[in-house]
C-alpha positions as CSV (number, residue, x, y, z in Angstrom):
1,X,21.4,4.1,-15.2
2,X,18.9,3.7,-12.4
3,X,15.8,3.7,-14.5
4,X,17.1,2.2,-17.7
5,X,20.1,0.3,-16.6
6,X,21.5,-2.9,-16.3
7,X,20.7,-5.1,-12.7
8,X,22.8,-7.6,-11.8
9,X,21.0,-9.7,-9.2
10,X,20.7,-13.0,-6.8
11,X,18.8,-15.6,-5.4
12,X,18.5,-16.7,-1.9
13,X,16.2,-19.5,-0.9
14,X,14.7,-19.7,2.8
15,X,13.0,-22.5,4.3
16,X,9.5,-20.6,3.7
17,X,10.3,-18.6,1.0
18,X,12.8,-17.1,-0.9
19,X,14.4,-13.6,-1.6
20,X,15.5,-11.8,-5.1
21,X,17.6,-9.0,-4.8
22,X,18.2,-6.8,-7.8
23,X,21.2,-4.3,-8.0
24,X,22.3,-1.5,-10.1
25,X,25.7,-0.2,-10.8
26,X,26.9,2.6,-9.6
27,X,25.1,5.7,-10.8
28,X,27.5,8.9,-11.8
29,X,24.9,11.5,-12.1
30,X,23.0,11.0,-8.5
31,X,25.9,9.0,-6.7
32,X,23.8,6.4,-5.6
33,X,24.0,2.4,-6.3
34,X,20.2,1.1,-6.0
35,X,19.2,-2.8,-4.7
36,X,15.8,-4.0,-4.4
37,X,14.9,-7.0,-2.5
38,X,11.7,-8.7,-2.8
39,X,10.9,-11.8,-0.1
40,X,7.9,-14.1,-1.1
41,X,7.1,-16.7,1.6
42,X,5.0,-19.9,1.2
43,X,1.2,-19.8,1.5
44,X,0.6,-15.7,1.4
45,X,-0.6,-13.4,-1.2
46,X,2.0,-10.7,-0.3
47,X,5.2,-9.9,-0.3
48,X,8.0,-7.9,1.4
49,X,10.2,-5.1,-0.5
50,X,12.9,-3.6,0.8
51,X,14.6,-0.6,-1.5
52,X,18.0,0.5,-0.4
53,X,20.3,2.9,-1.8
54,X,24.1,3.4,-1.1
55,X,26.1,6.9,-1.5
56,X,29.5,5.6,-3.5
57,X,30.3,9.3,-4.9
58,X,33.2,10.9,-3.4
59,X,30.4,13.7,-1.7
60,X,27.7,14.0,-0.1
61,X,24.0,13.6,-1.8
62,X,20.7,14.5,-1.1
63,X,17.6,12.2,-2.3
64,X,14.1,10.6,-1.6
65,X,13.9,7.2,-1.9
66,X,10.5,6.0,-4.1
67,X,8.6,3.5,-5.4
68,X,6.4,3.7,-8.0
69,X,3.9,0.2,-8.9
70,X,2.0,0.5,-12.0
71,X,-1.8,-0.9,-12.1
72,X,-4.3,-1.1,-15.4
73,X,-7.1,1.4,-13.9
74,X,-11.0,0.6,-13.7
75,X,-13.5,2.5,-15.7
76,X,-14.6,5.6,-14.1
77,X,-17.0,4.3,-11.2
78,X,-15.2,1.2,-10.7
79,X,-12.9,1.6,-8.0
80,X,-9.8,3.1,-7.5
81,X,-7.5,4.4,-4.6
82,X,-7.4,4.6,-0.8
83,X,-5.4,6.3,1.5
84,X,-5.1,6.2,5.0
85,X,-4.9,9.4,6.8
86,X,-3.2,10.8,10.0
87,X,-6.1,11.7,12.4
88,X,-8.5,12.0,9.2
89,X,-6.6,14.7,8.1
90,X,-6.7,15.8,4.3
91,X,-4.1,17.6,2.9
92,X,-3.6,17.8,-1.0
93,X,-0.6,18.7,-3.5
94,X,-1.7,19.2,-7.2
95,X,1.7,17.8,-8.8
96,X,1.2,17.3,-12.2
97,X,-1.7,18.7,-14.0
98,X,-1.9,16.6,-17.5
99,X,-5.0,17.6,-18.4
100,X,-5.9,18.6,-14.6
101,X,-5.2,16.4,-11.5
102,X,-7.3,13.8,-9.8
103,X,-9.8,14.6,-7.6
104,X,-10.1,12.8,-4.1
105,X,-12.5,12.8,-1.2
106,X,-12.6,12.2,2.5
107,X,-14.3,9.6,4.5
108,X,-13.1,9.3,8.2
109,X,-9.2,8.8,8.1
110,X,-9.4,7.4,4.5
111,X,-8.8,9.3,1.4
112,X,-10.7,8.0,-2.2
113,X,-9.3,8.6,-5.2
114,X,-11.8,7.1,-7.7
115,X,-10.9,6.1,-11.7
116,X,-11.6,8.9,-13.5
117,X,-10.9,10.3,-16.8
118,X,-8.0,12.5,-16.4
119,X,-3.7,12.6,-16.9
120,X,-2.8,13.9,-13.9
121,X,-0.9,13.0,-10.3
122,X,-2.2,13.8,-6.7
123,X,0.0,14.3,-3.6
124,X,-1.0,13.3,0.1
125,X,1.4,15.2,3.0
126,X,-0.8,13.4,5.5
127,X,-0.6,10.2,4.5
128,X,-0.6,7.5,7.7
129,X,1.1,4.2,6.2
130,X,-0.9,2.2,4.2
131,X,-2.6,2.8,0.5
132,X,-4.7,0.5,-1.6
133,X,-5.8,0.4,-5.7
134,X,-9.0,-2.0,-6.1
135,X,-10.1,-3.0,-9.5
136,X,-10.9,-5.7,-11.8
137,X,-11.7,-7.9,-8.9
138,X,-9.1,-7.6,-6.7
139,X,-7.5,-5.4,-4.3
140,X,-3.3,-4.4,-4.3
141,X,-2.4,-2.6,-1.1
142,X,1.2,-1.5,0.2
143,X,2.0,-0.6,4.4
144,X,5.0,1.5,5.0
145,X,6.3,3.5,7.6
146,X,5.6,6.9,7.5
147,X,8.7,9.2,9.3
148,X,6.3,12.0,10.5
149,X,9.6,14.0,11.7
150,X,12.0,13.8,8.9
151,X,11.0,16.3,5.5
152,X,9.4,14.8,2.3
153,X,9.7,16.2,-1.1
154,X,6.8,17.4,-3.2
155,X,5.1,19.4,-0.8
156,X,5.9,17.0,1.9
157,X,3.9,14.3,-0.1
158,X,3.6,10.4,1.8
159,X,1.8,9.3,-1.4
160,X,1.3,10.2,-4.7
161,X,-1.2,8.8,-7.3
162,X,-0.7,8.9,-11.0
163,X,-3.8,8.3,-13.4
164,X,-3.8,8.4,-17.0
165,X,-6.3,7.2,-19.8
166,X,-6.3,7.0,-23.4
167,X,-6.0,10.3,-25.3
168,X,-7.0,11.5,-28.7
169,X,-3.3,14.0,-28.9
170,X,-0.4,14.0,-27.4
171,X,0.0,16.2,-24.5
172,X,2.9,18.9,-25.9
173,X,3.2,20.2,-21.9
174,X,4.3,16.6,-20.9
175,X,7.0,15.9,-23.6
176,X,4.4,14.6,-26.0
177,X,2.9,12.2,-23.2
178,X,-0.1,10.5,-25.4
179,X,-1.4,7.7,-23.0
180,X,-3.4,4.8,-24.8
181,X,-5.0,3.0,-21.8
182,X,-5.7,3.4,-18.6
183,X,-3.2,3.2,-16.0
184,X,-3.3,4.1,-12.2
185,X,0.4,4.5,-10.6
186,X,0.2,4.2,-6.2
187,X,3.4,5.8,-5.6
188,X,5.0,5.6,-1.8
189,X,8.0,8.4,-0.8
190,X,10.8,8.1,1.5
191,X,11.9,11.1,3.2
192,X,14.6,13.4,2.0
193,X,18.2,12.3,3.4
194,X,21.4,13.3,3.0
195,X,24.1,10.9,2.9
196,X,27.7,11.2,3.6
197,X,30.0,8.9,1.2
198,X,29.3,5.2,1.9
199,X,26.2,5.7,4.3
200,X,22.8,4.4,2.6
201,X,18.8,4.9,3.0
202,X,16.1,1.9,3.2
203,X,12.6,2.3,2.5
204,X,10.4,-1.1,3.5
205,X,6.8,-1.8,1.8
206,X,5.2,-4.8,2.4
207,X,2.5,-5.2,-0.5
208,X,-0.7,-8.0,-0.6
209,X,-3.6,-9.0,-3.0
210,X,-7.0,-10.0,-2.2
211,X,-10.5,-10.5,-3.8
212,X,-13.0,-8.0,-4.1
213,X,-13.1,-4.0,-4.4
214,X,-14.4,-3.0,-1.5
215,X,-13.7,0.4,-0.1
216,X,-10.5,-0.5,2.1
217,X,-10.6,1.0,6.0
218,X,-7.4,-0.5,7.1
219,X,-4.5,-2.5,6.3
220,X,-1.8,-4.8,7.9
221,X,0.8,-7.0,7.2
222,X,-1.8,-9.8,7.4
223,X,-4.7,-8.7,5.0
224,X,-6.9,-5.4,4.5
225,X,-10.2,-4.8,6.2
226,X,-13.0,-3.6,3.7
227,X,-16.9,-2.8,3.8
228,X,-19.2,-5.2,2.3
229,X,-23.0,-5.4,3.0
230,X,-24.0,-5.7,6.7
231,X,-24.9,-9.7,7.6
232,X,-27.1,-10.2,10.6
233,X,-28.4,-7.8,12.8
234,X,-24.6,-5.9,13.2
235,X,-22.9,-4.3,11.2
236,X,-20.3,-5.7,9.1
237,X,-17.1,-5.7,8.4
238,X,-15.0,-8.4,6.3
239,X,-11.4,-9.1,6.6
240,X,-9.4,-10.2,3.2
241,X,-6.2,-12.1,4.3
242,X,-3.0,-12.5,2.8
243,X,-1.7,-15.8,4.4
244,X,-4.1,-19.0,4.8
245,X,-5.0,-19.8,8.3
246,X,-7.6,-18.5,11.1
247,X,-8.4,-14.6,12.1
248,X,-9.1,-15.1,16.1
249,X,-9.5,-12.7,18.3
250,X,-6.8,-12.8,21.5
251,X,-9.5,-13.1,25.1
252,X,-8.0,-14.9,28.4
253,X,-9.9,-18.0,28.3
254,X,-11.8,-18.1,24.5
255,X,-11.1,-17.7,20.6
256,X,-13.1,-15.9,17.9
257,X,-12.6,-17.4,14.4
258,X,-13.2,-15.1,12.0
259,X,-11.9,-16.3,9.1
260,X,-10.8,-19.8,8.0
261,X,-8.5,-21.2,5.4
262,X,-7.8,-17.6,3.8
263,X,-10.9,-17.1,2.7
264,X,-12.4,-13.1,2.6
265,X,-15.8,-13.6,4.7
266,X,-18.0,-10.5,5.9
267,X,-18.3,-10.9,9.7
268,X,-20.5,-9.3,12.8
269,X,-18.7,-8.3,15.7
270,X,-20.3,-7.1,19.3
271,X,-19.8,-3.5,20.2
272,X,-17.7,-4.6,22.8
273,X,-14.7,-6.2,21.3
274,X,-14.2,-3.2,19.1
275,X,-10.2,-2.5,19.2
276,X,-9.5,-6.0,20.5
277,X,-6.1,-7.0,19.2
278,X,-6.3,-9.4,16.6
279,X,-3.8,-12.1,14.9
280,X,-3.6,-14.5,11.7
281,X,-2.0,-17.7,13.5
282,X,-1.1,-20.7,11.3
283,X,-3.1,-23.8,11.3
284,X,-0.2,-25.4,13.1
285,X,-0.6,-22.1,15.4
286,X,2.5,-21.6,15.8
287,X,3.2,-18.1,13.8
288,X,1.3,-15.1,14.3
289,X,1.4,-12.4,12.4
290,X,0.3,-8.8,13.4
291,X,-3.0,-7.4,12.3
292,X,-5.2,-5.1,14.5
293,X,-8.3,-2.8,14.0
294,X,-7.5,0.3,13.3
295,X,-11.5,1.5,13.0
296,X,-14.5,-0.9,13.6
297,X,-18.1,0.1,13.4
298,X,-20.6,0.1,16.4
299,X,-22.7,-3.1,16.4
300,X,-26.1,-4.2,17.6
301,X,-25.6,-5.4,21.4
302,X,-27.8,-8.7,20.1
303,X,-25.7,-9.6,17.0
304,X,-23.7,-12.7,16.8
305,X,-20.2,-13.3,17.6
């Protein structure tokens, strides 16, 4: 019923935005009633989802919230999947080996999982709150909250990744599973809870687009920080926001615009304003949303602000 059944659902306009909430009936088998929410608001590329699920069996259950998004996959050595990690820290579950499992590799506190030619899903205990999938020109990335006390299933897996490409025969191991294109899944877990009649679980994703494929370092609420080519003399780092408006960085008595109208730009920053807190203010400047740095390379002492 959860997968396959009927939603009833709702509408409910705001005065930026609007919200659809979609909700199952009640489900016999795991006890649970599902309802997804999904808030857009005017003038940004993202949007918030909020997955809650209600207890309405007469006992208590036991489950893991989990959302799964489905993405058409690059060729192998265009792009793929990020993952931040806690404290660079790379721990792996093989989950289930198709015709083997993805590989992934390390970078500072990012895992890579590049498009490759295999059926397979990966699993990432360490996981810190935020994953990305860049291809065909653009980059998807989800921020979540990662419970670092509470159990998760799978081996304790944050994340998971699914990949899958076209195959000549079915795969008899996986029910027949015969994939005919390629298809990435970036899959975020909830933690295992067990819920007494009535009492529910939430898990909250907030999800945004931007151009380019550029391996991702970071990601916020307001946009995801990539790596493009160095400009100047400085390194460089370049910002891709989801909501128009300027990147400044907060200093008692002055402003740094780094970015205007929404547009991604690569930027030089002096060594010393790395870990300054940033925001994405409106052009009216009244809203701020939170960004922050969570990394930032070391720049030339002479390169431009």
């Amino acid at each position: 019923m959860l997968d396959s059944g009927a939603y009833a659902w709702r509408r409910v306009d705001h005065a930026v935005g609007v919200t659809i909430a979609l909700m199952s009936g009640a489900d016999p088998r795991t006890g649970l009633r599902i309802t997804r929410e999904l808030t857009l608001r005017d003038g940004e590329a993202s949007y918030d989802l909020s997955l809650r699920a209600e207890n309405t069996a007469d006992r208590p259950v036991s489950w893991s919230l989990w959302n799964v998004t489905q993405r058409r996959a690059g060729d192998p050595g265009d792009g793929g999947v990020w993952v931040g990690l806690d404290r660079g820290d790379l721990e792996l579950v093989e989950l289930v080996p198709g015709t083997g499992v993805p590989t992934a590799e390390r970078s500072g506190d990012t895992a890579f999982v590049p498009h490759q030619d295999v059926v397979g899903k990966l699993g990432f205990p360490t996981a810190a709150g935020w994953l990305a999938h860049g291809a065909h020109g653009s980059t998807t990335s989800q921020a979540f909250r990662v419970e670092r006390d509470r159990t998760y299933p799978d081996g304790g897996s944050r994340v998971e990744v699914w990949m899958e490409h076209p195959l000549d025969a079915p795969l008899v191991h996986l029910d027949g599973l015969q994939p005919t294109s390629r298809i990435v899944e970036i899959e975020v877990l909830g933690p295992r809870v067990e819920l007494a009649p009535g009492e529910s679980m939430e898990l909250r994703i907030t999800t945004g687009i931007g151009e380019g494929t550029e391996p991702v370092t970071a990601v916020s609420d307001a946009g995801h920080w990539g790596s493009p080519a160095p400009a100047g003399n400085g390194s460089a780092i370049g910002f891709f926001p989801y909501v128009t408006g300027s990147l400044q960085v907060e200093r008692t008595g002055e402003e740094l615009t780094l970015v205007n109208a929404g547009s991604p730009v690569a930027v030089s920053v002096r060594a010393d304003l790395r870990g300054e807190p940033l925001r994405v203010c409106s052009d009216d400047g009244m809203t701020a949303w939170a960004a922050g740095i969570l990394a930032m390379p070391d720049h030339d002492e002479g390169a431009d602000r």
